[in-house]
CHARMM internal coordinates of N, CA and C (Angstrom, degrees):
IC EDIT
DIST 1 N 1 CA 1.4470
DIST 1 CA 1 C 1.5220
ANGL 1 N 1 CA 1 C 108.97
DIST 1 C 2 N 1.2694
ANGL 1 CA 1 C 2 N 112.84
DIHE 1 N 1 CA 1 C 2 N 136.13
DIST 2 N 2 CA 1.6225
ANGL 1 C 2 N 2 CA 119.78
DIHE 1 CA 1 C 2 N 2 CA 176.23
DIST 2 CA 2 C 1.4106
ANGL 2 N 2 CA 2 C 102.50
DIHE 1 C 2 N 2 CA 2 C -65.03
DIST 2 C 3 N 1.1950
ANGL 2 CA 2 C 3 N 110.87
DIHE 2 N 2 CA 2 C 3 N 167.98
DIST 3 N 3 CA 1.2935
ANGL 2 C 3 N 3 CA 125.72
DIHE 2 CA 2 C 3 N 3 CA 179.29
DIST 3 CA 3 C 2.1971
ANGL 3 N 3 CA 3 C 108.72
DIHE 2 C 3 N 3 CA 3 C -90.19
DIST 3 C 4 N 1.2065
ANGL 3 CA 3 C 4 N 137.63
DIHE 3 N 3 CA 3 C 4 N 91.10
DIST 4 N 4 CA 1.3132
ANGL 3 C 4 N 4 CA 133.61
DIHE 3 CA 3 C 4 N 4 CA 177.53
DIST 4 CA 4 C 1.5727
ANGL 4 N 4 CA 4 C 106.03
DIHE 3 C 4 N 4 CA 4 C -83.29
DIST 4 C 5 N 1.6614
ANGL 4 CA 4 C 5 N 82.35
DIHE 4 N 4 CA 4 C 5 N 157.00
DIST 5 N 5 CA 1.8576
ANGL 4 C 5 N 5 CA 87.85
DIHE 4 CA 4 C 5 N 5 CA 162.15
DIST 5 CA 5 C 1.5022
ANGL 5 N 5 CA 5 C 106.29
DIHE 4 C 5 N 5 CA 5 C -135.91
DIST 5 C 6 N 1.0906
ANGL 5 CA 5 C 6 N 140.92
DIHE 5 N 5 CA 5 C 6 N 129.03
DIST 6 N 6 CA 1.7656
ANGL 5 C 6 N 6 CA 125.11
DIHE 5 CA 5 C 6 N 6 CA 175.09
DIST 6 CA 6 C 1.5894
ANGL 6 N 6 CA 6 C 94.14
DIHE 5 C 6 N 6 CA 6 C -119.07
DIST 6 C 7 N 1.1139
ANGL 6 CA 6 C 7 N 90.75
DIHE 6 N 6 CA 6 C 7 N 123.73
DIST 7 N 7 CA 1.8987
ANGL 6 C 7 N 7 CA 109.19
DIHE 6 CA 6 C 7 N 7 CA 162.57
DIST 7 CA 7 C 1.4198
ANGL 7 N 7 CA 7 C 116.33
DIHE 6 C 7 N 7 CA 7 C -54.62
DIST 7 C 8 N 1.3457
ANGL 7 CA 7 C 8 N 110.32
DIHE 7 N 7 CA 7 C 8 N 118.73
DIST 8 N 8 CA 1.5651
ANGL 7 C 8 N 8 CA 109.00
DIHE 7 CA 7 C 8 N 8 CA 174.62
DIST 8 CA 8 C 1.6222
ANGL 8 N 8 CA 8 C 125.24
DIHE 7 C 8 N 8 CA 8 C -95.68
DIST 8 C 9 N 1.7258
ANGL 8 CA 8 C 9 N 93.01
DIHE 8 N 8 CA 8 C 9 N 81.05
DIST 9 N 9 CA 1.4711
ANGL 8 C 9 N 9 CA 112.97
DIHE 8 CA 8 C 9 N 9 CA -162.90
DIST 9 CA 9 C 1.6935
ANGL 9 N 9 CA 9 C 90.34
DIHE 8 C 9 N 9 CA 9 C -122.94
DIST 9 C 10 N 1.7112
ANGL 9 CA 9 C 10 N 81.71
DIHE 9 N 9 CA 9 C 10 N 132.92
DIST 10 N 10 CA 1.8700
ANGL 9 C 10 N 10 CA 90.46
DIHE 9 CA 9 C 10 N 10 CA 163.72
DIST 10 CA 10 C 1.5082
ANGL 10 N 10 CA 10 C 128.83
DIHE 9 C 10 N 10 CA 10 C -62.45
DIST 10 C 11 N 0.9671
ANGL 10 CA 10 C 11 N 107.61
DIHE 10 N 10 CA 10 C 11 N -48.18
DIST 11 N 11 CA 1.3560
ANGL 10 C 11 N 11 CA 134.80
DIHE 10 CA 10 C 11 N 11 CA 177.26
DIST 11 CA 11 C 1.5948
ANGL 11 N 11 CA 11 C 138.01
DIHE 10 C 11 N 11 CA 11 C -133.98
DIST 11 C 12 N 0.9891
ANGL 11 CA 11 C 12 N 119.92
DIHE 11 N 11 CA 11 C 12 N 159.82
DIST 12 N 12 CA 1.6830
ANGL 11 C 12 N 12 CA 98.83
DIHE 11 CA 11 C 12 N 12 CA 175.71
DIST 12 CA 12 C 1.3180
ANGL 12 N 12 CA 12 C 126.74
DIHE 11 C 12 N 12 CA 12 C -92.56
DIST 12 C 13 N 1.2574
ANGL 12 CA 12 C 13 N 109.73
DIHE 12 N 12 CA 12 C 13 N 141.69
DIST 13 N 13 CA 1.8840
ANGL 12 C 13 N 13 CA 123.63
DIHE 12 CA 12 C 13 N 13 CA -161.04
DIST 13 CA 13 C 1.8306
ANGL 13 N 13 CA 13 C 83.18
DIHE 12 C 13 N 13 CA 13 C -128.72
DIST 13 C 14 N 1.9919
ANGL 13 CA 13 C 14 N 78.44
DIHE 13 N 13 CA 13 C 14 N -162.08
DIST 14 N 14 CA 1.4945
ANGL 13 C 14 N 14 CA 98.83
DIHE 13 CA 13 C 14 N 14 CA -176.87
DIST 14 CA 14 C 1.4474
ANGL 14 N 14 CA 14 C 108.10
DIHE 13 C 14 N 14 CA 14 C -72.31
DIST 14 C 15 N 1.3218
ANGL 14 CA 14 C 15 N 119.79
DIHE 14 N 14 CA 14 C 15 N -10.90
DIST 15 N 15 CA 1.6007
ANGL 14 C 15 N 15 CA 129.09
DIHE 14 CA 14 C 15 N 15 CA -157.82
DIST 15 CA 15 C 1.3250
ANGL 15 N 15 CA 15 C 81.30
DIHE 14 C 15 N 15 CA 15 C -86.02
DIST 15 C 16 N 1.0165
ANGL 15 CA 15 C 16 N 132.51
DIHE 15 N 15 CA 15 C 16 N -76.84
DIST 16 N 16 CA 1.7260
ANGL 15 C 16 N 16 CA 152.10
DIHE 15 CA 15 C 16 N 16 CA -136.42
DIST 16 CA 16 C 1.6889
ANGL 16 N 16 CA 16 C 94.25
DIHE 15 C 16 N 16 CA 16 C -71.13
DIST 16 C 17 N 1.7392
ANGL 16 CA 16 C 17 N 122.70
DIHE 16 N 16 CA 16 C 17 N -46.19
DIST 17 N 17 CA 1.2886
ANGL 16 C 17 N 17 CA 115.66
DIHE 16 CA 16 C 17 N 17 CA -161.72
DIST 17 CA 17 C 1.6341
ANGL 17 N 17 CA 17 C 84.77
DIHE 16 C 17 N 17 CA 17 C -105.26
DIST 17 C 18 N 0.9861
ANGL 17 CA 17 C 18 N 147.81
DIHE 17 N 17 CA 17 C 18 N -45.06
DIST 18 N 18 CA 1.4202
ANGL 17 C 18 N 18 CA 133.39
DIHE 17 CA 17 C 18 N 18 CA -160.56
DIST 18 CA 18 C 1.4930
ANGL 18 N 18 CA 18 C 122.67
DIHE 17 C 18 N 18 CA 18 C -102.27
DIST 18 C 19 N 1.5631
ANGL 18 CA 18 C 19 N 111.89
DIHE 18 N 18 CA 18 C 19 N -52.73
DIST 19 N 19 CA 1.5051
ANGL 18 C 19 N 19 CA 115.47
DIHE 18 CA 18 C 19 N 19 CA 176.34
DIST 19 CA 19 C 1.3563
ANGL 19 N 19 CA 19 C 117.56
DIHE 18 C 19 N 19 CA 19 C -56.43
DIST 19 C 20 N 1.0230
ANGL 19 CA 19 C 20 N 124.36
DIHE 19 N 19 CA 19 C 20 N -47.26
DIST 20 N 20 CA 1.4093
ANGL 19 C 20 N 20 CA 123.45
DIHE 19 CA 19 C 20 N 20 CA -145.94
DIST 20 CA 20 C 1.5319
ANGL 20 N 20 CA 20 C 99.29
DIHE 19 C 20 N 20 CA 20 C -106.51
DIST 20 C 21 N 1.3367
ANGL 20 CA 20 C 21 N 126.81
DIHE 20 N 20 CA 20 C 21 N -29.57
DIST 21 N 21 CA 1.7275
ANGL 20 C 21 N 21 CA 123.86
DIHE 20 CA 20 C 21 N 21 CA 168.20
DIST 21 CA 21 C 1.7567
ANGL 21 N 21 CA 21 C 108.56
DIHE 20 C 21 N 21 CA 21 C -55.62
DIST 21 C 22 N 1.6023
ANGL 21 CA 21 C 22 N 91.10
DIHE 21 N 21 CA 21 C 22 N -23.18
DIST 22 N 22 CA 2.0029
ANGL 21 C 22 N 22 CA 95.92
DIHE 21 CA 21 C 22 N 22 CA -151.55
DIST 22 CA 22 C 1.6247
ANGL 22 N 22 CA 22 C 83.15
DIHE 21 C 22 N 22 CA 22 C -87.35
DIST 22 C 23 N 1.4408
ANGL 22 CA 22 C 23 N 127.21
DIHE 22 N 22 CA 22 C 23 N -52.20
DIST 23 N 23 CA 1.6891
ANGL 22 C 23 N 23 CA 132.27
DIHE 22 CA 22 C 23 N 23 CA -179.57
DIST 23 CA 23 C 1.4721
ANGL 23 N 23 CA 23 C 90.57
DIHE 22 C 23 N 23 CA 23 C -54.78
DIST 23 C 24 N 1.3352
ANGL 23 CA 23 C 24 N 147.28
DIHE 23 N 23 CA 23 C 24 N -48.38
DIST 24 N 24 CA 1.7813
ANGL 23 C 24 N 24 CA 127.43
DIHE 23 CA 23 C 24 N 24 CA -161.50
DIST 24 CA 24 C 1.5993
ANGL 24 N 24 CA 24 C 96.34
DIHE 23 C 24 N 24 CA 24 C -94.37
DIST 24 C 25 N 0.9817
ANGL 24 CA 24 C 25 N 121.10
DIHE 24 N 24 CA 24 C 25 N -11.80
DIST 25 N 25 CA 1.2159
ANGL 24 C 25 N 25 CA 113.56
DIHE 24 CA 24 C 25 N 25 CA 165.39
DIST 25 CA 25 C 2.2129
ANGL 25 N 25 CA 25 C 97.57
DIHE 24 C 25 N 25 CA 25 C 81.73
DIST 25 C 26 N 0.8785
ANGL 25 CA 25 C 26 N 110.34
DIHE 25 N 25 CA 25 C 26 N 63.36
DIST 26 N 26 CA 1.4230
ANGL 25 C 26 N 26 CA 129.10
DIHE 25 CA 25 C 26 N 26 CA 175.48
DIST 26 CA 26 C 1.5845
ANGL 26 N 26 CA 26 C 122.42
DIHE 25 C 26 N 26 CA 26 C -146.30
DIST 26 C 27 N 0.9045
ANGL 26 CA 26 C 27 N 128.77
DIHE 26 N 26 CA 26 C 27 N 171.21
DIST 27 N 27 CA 1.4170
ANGL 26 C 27 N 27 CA 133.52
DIHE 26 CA 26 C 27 N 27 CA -160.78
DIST 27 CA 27 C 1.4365
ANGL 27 N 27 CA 27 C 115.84
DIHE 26 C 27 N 27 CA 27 C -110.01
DIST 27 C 28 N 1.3272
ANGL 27 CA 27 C 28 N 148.24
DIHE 27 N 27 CA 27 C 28 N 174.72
DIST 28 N 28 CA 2.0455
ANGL 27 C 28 N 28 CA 130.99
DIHE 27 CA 27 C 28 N 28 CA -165.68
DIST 28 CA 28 C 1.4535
ANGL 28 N 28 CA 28 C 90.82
DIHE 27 C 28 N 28 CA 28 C -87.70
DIST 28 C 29 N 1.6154
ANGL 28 CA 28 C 29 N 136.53
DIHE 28 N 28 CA 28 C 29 N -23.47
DIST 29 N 29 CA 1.3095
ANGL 28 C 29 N 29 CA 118.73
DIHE 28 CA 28 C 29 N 29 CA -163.49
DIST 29 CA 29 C 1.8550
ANGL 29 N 29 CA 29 C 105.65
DIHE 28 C 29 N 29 CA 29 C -106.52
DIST 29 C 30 N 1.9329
ANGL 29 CA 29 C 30 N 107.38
DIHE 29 N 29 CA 29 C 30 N -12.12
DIST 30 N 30 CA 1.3702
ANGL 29 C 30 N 30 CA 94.75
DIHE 29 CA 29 C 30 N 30 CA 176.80
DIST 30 CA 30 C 1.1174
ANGL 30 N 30 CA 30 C 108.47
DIHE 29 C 30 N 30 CA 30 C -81.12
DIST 30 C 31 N 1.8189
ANGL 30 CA 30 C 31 N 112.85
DIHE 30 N 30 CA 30 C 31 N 148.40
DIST 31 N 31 CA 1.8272
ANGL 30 C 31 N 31 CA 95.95
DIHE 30 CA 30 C 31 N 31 CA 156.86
DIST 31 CA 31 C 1.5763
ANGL 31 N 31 CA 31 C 108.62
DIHE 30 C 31 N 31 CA 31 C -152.00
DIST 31 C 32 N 1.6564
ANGL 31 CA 31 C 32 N 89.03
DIHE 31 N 31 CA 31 C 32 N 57.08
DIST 32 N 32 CA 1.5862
ANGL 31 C 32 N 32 CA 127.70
DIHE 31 CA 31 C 32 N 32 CA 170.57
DIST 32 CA 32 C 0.9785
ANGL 32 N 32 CA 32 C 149.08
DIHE 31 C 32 N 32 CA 32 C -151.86
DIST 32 C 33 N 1.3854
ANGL 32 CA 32 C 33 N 139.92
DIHE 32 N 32 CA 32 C 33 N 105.21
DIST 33 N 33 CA 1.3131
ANGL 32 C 33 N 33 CA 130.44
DIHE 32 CA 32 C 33 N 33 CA -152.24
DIST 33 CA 33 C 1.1972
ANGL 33 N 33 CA 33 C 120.58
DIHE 32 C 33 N 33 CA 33 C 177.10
DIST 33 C 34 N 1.4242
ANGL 33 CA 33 C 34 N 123.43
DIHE 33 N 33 CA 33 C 34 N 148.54
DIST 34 N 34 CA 1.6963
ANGL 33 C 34 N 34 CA 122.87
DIHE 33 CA 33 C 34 N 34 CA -149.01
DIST 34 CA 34 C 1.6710
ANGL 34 N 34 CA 34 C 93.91
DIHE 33 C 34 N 34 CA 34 C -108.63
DIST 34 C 35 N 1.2482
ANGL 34 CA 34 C 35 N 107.52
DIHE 34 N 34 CA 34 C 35 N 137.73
DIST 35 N 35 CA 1.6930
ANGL 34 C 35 N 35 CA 122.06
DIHE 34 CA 34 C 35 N 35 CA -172.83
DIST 35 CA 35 C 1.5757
ANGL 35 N 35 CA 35 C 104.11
DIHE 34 C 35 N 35 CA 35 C -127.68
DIST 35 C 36 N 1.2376
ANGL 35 CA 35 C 36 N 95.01
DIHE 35 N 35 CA 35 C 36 N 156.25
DIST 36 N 36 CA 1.6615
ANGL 35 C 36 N 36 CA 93.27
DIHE 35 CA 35 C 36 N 36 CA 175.34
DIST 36 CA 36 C 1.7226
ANGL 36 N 36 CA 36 C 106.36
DIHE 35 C 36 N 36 CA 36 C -99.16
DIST 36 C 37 N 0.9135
ANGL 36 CA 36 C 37 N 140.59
DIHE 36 N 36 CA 36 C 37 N 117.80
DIST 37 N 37 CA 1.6285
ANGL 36 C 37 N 37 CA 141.51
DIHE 36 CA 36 C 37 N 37 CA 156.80
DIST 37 CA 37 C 1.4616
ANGL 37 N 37 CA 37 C 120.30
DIHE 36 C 37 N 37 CA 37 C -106.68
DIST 37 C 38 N 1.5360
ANGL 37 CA 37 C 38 N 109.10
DIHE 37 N 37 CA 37 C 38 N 122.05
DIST 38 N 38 CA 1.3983
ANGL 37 C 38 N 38 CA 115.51
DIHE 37 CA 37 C 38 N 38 CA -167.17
DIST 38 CA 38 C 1.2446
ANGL 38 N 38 CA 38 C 119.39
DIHE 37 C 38 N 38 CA 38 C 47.66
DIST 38 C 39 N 1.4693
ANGL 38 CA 38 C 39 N 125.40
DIHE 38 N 38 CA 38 C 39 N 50.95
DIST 39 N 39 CA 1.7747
ANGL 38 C 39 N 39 CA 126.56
DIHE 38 CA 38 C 39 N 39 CA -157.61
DIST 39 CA 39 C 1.2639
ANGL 39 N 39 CA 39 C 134.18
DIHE 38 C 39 N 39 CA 39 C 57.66
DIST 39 C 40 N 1.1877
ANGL 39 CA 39 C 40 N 114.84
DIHE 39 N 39 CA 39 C 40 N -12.10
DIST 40 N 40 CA 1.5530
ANGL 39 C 40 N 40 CA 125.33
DIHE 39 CA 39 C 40 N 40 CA -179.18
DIST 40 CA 40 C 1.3464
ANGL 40 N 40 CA 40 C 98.84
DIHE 39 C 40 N 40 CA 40 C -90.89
DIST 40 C 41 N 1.9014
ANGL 40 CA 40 C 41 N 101.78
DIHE 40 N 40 CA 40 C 41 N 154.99
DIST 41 N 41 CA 1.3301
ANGL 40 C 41 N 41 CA 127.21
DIHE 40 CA 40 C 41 N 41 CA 169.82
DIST 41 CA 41 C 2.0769
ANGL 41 N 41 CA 41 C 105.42
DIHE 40 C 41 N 41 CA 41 C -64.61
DIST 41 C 42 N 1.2726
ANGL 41 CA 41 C 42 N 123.09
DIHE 41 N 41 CA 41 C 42 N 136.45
DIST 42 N 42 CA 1.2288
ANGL 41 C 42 N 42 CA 98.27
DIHE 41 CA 41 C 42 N 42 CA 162.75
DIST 42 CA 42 C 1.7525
ANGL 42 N 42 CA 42 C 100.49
DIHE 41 C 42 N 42 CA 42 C -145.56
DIST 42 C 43 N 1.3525
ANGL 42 CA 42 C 43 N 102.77
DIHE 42 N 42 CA 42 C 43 N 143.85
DIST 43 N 43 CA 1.8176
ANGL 42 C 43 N 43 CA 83.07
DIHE 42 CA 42 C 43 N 43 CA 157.02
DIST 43 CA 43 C 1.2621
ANGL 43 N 43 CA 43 C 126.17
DIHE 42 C 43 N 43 CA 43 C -135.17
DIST 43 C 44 N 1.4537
ANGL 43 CA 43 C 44 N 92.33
DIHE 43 N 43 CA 43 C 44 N 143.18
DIST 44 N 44 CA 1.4905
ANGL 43 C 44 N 44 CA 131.29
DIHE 43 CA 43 C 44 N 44 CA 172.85
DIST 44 CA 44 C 1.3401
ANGL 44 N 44 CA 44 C 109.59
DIHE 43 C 44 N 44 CA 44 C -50.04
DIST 44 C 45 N 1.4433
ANGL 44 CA 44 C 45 N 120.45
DIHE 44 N 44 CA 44 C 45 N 126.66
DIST 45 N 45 CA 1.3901
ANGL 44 C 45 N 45 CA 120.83
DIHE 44 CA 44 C 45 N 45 CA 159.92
DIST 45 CA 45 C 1.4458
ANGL 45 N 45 CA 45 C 100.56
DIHE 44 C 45 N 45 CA 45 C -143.15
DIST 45 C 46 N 1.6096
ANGL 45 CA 45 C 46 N 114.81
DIHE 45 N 45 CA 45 C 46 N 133.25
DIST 46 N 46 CA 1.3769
ANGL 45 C 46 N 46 CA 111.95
DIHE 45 CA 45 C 46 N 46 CA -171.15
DIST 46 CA 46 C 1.9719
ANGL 46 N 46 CA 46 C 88.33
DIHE 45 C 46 N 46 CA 46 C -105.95
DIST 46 C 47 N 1.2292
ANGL 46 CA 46 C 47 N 87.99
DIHE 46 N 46 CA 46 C 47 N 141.76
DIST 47 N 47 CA 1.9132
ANGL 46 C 47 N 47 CA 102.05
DIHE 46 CA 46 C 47 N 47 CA 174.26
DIST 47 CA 47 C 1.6797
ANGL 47 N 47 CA 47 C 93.98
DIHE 46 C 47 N 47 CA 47 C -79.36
DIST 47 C 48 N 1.6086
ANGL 47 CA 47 C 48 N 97.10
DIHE 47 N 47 CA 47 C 48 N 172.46
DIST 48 N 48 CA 1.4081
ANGL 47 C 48 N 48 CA 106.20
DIHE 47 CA 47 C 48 N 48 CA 165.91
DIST 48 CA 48 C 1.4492
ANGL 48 N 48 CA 48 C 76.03
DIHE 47 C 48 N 48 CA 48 C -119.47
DIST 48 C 49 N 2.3430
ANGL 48 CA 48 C 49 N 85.45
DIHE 48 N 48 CA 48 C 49 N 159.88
DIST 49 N 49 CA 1.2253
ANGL 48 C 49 N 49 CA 105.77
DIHE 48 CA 48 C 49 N 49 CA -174.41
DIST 49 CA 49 C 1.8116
ANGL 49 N 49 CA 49 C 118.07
DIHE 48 C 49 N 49 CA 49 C -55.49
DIST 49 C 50 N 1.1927
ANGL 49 CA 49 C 50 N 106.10
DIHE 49 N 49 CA 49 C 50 N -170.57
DIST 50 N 50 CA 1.7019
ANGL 49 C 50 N 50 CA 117.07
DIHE 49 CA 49 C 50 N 50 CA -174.27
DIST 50 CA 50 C 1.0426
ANGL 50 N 50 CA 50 C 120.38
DIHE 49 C 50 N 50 CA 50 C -102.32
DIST 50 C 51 N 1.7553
ANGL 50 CA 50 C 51 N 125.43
DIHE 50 N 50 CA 50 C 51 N 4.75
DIST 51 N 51 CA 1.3488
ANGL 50 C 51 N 51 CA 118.60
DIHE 50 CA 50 C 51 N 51 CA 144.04
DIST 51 CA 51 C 1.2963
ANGL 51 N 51 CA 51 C 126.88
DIHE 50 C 51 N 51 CA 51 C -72.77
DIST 51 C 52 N 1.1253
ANGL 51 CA 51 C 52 N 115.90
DIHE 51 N 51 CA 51 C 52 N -22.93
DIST 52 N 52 CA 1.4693
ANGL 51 C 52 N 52 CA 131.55
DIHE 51 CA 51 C 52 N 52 CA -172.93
DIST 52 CA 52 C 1.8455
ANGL 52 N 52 CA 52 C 108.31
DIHE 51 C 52 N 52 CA 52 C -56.43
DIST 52 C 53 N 1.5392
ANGL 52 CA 52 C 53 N 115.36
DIHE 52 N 52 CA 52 C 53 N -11.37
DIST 53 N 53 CA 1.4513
ANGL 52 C 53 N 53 CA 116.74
DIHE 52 CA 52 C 53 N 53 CA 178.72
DIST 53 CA 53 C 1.1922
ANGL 53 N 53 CA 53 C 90.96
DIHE 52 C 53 N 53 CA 53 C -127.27
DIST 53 C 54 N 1.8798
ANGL 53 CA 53 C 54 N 109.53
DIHE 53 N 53 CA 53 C 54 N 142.15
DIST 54 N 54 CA 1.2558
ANGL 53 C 54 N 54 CA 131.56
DIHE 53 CA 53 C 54 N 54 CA -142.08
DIST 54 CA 54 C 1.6293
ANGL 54 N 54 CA 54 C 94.08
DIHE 53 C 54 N 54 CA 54 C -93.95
DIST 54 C 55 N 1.3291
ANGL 54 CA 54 C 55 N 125.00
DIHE 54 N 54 CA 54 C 55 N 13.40
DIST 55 N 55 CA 1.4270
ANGL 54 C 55 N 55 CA 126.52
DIHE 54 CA 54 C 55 N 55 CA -174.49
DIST 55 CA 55 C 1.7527
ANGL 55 N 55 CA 55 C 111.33
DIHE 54 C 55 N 55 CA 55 C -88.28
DIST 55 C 56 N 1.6222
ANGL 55 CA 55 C 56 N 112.62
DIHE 55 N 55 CA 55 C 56 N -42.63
DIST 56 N 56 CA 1.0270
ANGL 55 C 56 N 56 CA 139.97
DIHE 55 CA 55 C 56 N 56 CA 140.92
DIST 56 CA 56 C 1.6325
ANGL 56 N 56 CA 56 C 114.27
DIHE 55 C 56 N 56 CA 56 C -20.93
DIST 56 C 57 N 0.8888
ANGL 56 CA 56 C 57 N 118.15
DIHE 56 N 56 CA 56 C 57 N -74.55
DIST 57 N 57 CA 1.3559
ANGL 56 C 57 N 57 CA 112.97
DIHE 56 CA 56 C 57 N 57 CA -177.71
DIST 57 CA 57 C 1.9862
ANGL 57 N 57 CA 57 C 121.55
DIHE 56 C 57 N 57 CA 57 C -74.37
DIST 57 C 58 N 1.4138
ANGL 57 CA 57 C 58 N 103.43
DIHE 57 N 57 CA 57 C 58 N -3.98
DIST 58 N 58 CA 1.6547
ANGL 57 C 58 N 58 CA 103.06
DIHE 57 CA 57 C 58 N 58 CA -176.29
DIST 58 CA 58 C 1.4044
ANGL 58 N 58 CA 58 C 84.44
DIHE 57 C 58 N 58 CA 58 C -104.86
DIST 58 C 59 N 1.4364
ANGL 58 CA 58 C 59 N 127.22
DIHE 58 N 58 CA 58 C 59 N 3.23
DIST 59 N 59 CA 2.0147
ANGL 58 C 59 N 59 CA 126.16
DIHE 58 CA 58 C 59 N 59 CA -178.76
DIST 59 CA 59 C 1.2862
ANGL 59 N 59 CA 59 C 112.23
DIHE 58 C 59 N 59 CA 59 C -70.92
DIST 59 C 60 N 1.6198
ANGL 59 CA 59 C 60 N 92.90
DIHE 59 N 59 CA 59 C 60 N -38.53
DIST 60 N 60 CA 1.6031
ANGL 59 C 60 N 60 CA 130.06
DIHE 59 CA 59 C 60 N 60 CA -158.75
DIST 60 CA 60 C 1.6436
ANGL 60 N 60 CA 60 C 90.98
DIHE 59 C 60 N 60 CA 60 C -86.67
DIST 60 C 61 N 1.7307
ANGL 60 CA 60 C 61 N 122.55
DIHE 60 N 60 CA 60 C 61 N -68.54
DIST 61 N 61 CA 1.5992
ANGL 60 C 61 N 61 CA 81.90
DIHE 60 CA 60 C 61 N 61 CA 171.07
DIST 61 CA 61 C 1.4219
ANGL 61 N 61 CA 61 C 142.27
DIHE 60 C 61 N 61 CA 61 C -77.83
DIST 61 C 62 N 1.3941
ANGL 61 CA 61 C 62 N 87.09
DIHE 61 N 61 CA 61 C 62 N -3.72
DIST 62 N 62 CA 2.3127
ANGL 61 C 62 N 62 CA 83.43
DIHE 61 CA 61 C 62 N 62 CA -179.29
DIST 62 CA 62 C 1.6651
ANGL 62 N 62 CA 62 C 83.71
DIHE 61 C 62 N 62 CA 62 C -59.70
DIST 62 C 63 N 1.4921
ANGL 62 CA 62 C 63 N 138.45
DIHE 62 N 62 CA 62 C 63 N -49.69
DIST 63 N 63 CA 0.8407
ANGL 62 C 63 N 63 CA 102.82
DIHE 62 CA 62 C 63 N 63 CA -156.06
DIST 63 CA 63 C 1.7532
ANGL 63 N 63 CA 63 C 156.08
DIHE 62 C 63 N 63 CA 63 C -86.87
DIST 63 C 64 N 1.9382
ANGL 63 CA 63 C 64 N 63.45
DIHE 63 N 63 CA 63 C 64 N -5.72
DIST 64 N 64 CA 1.8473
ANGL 63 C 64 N 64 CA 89.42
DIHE 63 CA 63 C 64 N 64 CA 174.41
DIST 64 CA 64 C 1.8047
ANGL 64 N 64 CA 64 C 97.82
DIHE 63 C 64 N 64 CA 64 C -80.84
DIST 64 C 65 N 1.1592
ANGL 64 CA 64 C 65 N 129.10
DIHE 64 N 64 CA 64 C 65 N -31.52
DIST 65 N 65 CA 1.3766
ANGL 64 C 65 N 65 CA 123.80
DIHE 64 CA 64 C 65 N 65 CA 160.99
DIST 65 CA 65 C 1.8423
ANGL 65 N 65 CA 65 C 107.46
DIHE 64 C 65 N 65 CA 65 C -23.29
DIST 65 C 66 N 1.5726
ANGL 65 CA 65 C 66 N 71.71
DIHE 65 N 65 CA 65 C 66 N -95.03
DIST 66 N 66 CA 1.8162
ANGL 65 C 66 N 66 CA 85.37
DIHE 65 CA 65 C 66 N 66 CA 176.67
DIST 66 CA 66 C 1.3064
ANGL 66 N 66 CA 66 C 128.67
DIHE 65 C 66 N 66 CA 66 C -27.70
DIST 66 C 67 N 1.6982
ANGL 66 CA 66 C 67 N 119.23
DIHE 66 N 66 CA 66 C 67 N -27.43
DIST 67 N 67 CA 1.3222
ANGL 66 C 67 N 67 CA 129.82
DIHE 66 CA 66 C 67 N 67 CA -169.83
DIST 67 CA 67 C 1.8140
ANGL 67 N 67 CA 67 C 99.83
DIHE 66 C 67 N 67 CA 67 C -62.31
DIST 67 C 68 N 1.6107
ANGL 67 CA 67 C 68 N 94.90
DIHE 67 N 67 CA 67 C 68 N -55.44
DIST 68 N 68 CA 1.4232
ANGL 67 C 68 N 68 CA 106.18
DIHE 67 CA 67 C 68 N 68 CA -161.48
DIST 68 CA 68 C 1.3937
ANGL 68 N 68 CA 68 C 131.43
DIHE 67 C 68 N 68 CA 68 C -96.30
DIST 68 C 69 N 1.8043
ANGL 68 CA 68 C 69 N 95.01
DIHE 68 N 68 CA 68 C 69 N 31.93
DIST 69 N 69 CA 1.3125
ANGL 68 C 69 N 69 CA 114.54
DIHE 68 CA 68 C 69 N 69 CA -163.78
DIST 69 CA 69 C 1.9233
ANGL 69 N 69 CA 69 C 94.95
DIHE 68 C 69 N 69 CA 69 C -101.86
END
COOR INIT
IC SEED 1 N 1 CA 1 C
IC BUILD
């Protein structure tokens, strides 16, 4: 198994589109690409954040449900 990382971002900000492409050294539309770590081949795949799946957002109302129960 490759090694992943997924950002635990709701949505996308400046972090999600600017910081973190510019720190892995990738571009806003790549979100793939082979790096060297400790000499080895590895690849990089950056996730999009976790609003972006519609499960996320029915979390958000069960839970305001629940709030006002």
């Amino acid at each position: 198994m490759e090694p992943f990382h997924v950002p635990l971002f709701l949505t996308h900000g400046v972090h999600t589109t600017e910081d973190i492409p510019k720190i892995l050294g990738i571009s806003r539309e790549e979100r793939k690409r082979n790096v060297k770590v400790d000499g080895n081949d590895v690849t990089l795949i950056y996730a999009e954040p976790l609003a972006s799946d519609p499960v996320i957002a029915d979390l958000a109302y069960r839970r305001a449900i629940e709030a006002l129960e």
